[in-house]
C-alpha positions in Angstrom: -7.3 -22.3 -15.7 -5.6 -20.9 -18.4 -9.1 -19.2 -19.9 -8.9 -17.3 -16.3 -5.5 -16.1 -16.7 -6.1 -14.8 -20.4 -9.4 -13.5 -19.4 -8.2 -11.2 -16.3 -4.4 -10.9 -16.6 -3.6 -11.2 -20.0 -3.4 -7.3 -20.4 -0.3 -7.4 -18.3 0.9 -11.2 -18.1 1.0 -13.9 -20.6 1.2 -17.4 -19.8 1.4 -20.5 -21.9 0.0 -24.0 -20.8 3.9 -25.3 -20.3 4.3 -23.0 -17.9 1.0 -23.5 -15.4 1.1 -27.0 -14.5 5.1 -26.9 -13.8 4.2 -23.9 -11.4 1.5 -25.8 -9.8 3.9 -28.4 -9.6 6.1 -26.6 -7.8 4.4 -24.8 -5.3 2.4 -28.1 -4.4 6.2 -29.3 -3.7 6.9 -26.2 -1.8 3.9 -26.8 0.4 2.6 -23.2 -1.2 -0.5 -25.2 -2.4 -1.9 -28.5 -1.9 -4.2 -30.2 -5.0 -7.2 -32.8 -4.8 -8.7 -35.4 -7.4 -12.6 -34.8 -8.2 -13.9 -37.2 -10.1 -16.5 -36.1 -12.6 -18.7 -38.2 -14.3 -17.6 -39.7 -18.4 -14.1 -37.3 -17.8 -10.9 -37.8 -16.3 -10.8 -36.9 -12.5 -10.5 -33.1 -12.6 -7.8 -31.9 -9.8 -8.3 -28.7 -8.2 -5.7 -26.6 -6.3 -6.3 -24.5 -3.2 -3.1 -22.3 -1.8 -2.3 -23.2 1.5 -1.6 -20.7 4.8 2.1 -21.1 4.1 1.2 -20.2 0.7 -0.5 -16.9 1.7 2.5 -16.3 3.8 4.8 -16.6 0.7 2.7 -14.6 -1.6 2.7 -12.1 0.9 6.7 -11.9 1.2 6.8 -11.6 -2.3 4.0 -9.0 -2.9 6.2 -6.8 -0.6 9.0 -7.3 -2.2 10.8 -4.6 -4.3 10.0 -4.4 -8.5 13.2 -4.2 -10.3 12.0 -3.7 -13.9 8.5 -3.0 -15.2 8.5 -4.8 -18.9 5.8 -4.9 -21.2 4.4 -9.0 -21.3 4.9 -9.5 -17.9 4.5 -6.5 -15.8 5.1 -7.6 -12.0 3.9 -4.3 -10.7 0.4 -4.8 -12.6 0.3 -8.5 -11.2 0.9 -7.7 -7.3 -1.7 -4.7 -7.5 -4.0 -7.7 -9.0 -3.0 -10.4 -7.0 -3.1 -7.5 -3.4 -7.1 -7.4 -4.2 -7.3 -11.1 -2.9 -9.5 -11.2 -0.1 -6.9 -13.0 2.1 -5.7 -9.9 3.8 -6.5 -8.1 6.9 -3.7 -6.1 6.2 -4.3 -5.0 3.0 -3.6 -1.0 3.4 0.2 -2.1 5.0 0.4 -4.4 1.8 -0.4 -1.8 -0.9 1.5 1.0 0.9 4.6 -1.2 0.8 4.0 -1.9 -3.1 3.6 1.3 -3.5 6.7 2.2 -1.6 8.5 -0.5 -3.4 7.5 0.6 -6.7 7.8 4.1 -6.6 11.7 3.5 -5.4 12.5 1.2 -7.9 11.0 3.7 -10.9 12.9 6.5 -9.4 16.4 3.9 -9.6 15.6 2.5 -12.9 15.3 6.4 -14.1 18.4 7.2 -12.7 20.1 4.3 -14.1 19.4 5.8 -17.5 20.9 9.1 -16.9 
């Protein structure tokens, strides 16, 4: 999992191992994502995790929600534009215009903050 992450987001998010499997963790909890066992043959049983319709739901909430800072190792505005190009969406043109919307306000608020 980790060799996915480095090898399509690492440009603009970095992860460590400590930090996946308490995620997964959580959102399994949360009901965002549920996880199975596969056993595979002369290994431990490999467990594979599959996001669940409430998950969808919450990683659509929180793709429209507003970006509040834009820094360089985890750039959230990067991630949603990544994570928009799921093909879970049959609204995806109401999702990216409400990133966009999102984004473009908070740039304009974080510029005027620095005046």
């Amino acid at each position: 999992m980790k060799q996915r992450i480095d090898g399509s987001l690492n440009h603009f998010w970095k992860i460590s191992y400590g930090q996946i499997y308490p995620a997964l963790k959580l959102l399994v909890d949360q009901g965002y994502a549920r996880v199975k066992d596969t056993a595979q043959e002369g290994k431990p049983d490999k467990k594979e995790y599959e996001i669940t319709p409430e998950g969808i739901e919450a990683l659509k909430r929180w793709l429209a929600q507003p970006i509040t800072e834009l820094p360089v190792e985890k750039n959230e505005l990067l991630l949603k534009l990544f994570l928009a190009d799921i093909k879970i969406w049959n609204r995806r043109s109401t999702i990216w215009r409400a990133i966009m919307k999102n984004s473009v306000n908070a740039m304009i608020r974080m510029k005027r903050s620095k005046r």
